[in-house]
ZAMARGU-4260 file (C-alpha; in steps of 0.2 Angstrom, whole numbers, plus 5000, padded with zeros to 4 digits):
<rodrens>
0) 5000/5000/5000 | 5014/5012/5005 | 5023/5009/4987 | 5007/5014/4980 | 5004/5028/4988
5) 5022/5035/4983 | 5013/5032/4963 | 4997/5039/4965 | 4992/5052/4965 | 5004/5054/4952
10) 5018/5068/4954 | 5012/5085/4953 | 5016/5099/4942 | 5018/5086/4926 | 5010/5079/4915
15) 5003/5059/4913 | 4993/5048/4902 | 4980/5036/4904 | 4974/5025/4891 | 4964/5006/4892
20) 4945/5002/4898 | 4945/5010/4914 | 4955/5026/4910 | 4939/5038/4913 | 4939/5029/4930
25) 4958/5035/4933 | 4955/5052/4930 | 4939/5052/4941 | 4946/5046/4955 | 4963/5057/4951
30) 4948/5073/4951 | 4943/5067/4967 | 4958/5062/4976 | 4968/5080/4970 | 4953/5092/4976
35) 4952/5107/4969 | 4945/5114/4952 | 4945/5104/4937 | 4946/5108/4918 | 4941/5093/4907
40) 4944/5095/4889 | 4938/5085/4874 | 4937/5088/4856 | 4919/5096/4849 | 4914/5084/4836
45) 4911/5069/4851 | 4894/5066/4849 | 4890/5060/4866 | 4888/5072/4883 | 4897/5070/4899
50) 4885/5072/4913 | 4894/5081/4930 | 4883/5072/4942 | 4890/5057/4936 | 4906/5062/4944
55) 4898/5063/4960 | 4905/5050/4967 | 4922/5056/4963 | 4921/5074/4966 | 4910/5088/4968
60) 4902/5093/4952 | 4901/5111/4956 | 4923/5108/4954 | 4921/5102/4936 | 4922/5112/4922
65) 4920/5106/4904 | 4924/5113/4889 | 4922/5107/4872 | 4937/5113/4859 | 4934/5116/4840
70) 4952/5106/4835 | 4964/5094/4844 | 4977/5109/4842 | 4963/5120/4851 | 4962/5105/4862
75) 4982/5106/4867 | 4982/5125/4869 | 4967/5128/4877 | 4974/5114/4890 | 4993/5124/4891
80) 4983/5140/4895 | 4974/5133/4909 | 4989/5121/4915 | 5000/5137/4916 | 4986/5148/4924
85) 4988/5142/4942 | 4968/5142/4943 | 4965/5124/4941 | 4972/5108/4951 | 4969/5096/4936
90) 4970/5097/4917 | 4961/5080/4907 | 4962/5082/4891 | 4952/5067/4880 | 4966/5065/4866
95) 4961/5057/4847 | 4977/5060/4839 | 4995/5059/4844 | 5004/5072/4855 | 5020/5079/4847
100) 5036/5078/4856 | 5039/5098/4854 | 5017/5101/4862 | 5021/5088/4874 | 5034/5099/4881
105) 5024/5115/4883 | 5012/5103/4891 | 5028/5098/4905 | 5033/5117/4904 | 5016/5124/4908
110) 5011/5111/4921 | 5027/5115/4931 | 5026/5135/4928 | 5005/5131/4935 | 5010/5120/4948
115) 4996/5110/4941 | 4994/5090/4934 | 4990/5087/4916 | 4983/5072/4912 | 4978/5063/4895
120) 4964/5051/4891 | 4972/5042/4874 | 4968/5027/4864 | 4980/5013/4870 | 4995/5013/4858
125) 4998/5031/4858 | 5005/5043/4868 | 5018/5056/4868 | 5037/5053/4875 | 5037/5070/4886
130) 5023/5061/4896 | 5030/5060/4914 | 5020/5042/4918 | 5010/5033/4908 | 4995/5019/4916
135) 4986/5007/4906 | 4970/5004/4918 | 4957/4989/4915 | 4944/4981/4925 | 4948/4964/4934
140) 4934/4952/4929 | 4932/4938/4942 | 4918/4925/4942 | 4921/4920/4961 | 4918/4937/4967
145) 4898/4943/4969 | 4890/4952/4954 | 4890/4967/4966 | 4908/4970/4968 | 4912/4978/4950
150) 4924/4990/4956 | 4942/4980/4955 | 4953/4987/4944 | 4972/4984/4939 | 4980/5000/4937
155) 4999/4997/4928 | 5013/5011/4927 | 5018/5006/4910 | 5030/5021/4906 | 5039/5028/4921
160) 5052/5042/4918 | 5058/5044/4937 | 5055/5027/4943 | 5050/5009/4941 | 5035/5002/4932
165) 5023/4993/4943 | 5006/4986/4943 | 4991/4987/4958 | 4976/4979/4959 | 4964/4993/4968
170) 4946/4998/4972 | 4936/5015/4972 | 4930/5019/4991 | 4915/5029/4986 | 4912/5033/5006
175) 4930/5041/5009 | 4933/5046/4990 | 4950/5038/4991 | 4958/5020/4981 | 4962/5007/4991
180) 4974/4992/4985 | 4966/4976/4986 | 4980/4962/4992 | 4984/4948/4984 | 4977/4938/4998
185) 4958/4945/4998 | 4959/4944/4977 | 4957/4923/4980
</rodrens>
């Protein structure tokens, strides 16, 4: 638990990416563990809605703000803006298409210069090499365990610039608004 504790939140005042079935869950519960305001950008042209109360669990809706941006390079500067402002204690930006090494940067630059995280929703196989972490997060499906206990998850550092990479097994406390790690003695 302590090890994990050392990962996540993730380190502040960078930027990291999230990609894989449950990476919506990652940044929700990132939301909710980092307090504060929180900006969450996503490209225009998505058809579907995201609904703040949803996030209820995670974090106080009145934190969220979303904002919809006409391009993926409106996208990227809308999010340096904000990351760089100093107003907001979280950045999620829903990527489509791959960050460049050179707007990665100025993501890195402006997250530092905010004292702010960044953090990017991506399709699995992408992702940008100035990205400080990068976690591939998925459901744990297990048959033995009842049908109302949905919420395991393995969460994997699969790209680690400061450290090792390093895989969890955890569960959303929707009481405490905090993740817990499940060991490997209560998975069985």
């Amino acid at each position: 638990m302590t090890e994990f504790r050392t990962h996540f939140p993730p380190v502040n005042a960078r930027t990291h990416e999230v990609c894989g079935p449950s990476a919506l869950s990652f940044a929700l519960a990132l939301a909710g563990q980092l307090g504060g305001t929180v900006l969450w950008l996503r490209e225009a042209w998505w058809g579907d809605q995201i609904n703040p109360v949803g996030f209820a669990p995670y974090l106080d809706p009145q934190k969220l703000l979303l904002a919809l941006a006409p391009s993926h390079l409106d996208l990227l500067a809308s999010a340096e803006e904000a990351l760089r402002s100093g107003s907001v204690a979280l950045v999620v930006m829903e990527i489509t298409k791959p960050v460049g090494l050179t707007e990665g940067r100025r993501l890195q630059l402006a997250a530092q210069e905010g004292n702010a995280t960044g953090l990017c929703l991506l399709p699995e196989g992408m992702g940008s090499n100035a990205a400080q972490t990068r976690w591939h997060c998925a459901p744990v499906f297990d048959a033995a365990r009842p049908a109302t206990d949905s919420t395991l998850q393995r969460w994997e550092i699969t790209k680690n610039k400061s450290g090792t990479l390093k895989a969890w097994t955890v569960k959303w406390d929707a009481q405490t608004r905090r993740i817990s790690v499940v060991s490997e003695a209560a998975q069985r």
